[in-house]
ZAVEXTI-605712 format. One line per 5 residues: their letters; for each residue x, y, z of N, C-alpha, C. Coordinates in nm, 2 decimals. Layout:
REM residues N
A> X/Y/Z/X/Y/Z/X/Y/Z; ...
***
This chain:
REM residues 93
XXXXX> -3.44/2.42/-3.31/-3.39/2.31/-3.24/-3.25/2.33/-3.19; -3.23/2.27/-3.06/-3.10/2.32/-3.03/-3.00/2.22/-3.07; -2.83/2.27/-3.10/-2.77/2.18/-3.15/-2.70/2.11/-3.05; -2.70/1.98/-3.03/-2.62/1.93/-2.88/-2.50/1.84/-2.98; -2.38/1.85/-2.90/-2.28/1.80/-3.00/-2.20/1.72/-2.85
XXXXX> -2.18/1.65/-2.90/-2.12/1.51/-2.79/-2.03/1.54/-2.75; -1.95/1.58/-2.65/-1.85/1.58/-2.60/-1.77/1.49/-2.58; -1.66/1.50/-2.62/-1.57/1.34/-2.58/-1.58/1.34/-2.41; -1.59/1.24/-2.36/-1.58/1.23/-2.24/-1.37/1.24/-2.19; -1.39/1.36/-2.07/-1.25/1.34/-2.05/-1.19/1.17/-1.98
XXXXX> -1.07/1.18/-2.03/-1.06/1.06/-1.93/-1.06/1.06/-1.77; -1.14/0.99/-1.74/-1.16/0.96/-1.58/-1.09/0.89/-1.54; -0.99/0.93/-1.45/-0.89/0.83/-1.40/-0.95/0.75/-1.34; -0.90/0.65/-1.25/-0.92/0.59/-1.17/-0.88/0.61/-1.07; -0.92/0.62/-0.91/-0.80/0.59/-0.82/-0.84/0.52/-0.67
XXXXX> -0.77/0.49/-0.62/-0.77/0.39/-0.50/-0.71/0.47/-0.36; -0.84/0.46/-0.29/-0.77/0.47/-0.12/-0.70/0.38/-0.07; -0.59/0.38/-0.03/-0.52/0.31/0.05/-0.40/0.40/0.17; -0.39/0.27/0.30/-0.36/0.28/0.41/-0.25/0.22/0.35; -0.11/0.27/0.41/-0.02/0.20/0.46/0.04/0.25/0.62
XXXXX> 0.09/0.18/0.71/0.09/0.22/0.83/-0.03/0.32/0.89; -0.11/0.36/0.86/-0.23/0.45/0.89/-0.23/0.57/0.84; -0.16/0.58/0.73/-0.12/0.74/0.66/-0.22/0.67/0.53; -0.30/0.76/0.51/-0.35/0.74/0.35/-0.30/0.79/0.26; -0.35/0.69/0.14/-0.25/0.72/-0.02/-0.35/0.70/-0.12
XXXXX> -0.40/0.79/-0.21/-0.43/0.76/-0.33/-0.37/0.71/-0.45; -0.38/0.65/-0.49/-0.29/0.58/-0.60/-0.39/0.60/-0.72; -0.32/0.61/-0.85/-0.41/0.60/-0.98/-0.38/0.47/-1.03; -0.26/0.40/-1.02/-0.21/0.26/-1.04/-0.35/0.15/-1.05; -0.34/0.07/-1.12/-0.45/-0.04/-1.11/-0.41/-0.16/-1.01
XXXXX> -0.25/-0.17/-1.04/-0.16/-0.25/-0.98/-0.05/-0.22/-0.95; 0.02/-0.21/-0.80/0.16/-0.21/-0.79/0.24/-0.30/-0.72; 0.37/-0.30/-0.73/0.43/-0.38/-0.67/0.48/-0.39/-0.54; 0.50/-0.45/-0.50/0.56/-0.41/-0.36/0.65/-0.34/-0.31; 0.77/-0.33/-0.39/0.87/-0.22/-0.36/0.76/-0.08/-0.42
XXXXX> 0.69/-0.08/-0.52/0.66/0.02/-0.56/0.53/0.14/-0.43; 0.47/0.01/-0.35/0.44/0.07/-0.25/0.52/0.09/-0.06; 0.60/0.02/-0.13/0.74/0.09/-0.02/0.80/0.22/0.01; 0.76/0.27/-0.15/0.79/0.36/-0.17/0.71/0.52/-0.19; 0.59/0.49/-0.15/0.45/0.54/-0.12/0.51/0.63/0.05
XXXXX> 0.54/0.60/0.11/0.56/0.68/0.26/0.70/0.74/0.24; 0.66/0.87/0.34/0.84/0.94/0.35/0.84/0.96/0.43; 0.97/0.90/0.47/1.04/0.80/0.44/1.03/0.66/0.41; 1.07/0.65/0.26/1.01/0.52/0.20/1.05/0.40/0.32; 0.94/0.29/0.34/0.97/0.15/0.40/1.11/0.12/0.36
XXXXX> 1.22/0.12/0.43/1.35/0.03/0.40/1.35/-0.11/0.44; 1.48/-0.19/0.38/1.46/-0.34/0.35/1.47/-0.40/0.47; 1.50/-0.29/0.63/1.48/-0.39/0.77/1.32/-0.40/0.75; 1.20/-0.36/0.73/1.12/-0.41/0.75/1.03/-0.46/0.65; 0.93/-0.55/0.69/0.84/-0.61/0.63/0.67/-0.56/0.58
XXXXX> 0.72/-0.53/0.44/0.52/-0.51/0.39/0.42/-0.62/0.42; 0.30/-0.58/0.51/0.18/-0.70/0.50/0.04/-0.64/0.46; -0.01/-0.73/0.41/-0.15/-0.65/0.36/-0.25/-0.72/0.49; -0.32/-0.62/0.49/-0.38/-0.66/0.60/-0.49/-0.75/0.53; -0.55/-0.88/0.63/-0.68/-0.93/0.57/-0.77/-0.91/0.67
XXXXX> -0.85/-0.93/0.71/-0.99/-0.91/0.78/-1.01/-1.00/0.79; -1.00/-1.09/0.93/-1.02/-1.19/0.94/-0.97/-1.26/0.95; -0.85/-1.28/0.86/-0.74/-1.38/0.85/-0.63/-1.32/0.86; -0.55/-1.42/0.80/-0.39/-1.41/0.83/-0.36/-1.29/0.76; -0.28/-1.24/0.80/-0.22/-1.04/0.67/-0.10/-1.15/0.59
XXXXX> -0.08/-1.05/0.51/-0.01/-1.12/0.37/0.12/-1.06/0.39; 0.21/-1.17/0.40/0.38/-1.07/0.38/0.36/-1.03/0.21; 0.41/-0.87/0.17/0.45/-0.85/0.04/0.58/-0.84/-0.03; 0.57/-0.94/-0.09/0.78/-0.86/-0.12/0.79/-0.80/-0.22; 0.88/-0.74/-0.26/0.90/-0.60/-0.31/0.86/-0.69/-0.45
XXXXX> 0.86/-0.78/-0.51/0.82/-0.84/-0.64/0.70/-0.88/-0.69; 0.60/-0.83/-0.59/0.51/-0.88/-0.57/0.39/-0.78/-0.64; 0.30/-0.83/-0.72/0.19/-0.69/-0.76/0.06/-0.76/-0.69; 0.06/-0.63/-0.65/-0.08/-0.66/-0.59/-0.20/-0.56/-0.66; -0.31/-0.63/-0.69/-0.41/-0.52/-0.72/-0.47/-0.45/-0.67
XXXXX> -0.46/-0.34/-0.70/-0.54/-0.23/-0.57/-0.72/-0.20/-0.60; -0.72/-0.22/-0.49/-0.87/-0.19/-0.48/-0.90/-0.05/-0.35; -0.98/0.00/-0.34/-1.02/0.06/-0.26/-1.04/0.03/-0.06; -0.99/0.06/0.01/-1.01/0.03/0.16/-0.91/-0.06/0.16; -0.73/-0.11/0.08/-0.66/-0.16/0.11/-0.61/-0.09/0.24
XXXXX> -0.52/-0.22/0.33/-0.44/-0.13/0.41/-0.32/-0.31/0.45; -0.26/-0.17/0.46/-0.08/-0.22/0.47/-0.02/-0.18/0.56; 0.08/-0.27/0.62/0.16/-0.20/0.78/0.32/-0.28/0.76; 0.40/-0.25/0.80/0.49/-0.28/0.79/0.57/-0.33/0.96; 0.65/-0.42/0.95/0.71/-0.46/1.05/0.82/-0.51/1.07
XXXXX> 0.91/-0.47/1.20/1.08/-0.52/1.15/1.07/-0.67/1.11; 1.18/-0.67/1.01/1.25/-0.80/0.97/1.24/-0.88/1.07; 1.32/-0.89/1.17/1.38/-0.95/1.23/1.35/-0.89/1.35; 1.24/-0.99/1.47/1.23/-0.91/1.61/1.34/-1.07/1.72; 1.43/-0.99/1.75/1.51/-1.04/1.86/1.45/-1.02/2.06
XXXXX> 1.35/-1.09/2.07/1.27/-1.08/2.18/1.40/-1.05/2.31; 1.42/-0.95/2.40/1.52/-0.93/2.51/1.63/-0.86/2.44; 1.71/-0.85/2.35/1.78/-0.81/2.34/1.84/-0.72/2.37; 1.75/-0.56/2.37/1.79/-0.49/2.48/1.79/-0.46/2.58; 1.74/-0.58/2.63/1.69/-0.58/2.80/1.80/-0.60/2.89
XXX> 1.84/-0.49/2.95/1.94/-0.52/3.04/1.91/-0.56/3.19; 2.01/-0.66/3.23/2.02/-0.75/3.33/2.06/-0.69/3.45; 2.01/-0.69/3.58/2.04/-0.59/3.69/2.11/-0.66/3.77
***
């Protein structure tokens, strides 16, 4: 008879696809924060612009850097300036 002896199973991470501005990112995180996925692109997101989670269908979610979000799989995130001043640099002829 043959001897079969149990292997511990290795640990299997976990990990998550995700989009931020259309660049993908695997994460092994279960949860991060929002600075912590600012910090996911290089050049990390800086504080002129804004993290939003996208929703499907609805409104996208502003994230702020304090913010944990749970990650799941097929997230996606885009970022947008702070502050849009409509004309501003439109010059007058």
């Amino acid at each position: 008879m043959e001897n079969i002896k149990n292997k511990p199973e290795e640990h299997s991470k976990t990990h998550f696809e995700i989009q931020i501005d259309r660049k993908h990112f695997t994460v092994e995180e279960n949860q991060l924060t929002g600075l912590q996925l600012r910090s996911l692109p290089s050049p990390a997101i800086g504080p002129d612009r804004d993290l939003f989670e996208v929703v499907p269908g609805g409104t996208d979610l502003k994230i702020s850097d304090e913010q944990v979000v749970k990650m799941r799989n097929g997230l996606r995130f885009f970022s947008a300036p702070s502050q849009i001043n409509p004309g501003r640099n439109h010059q007058r002829f």
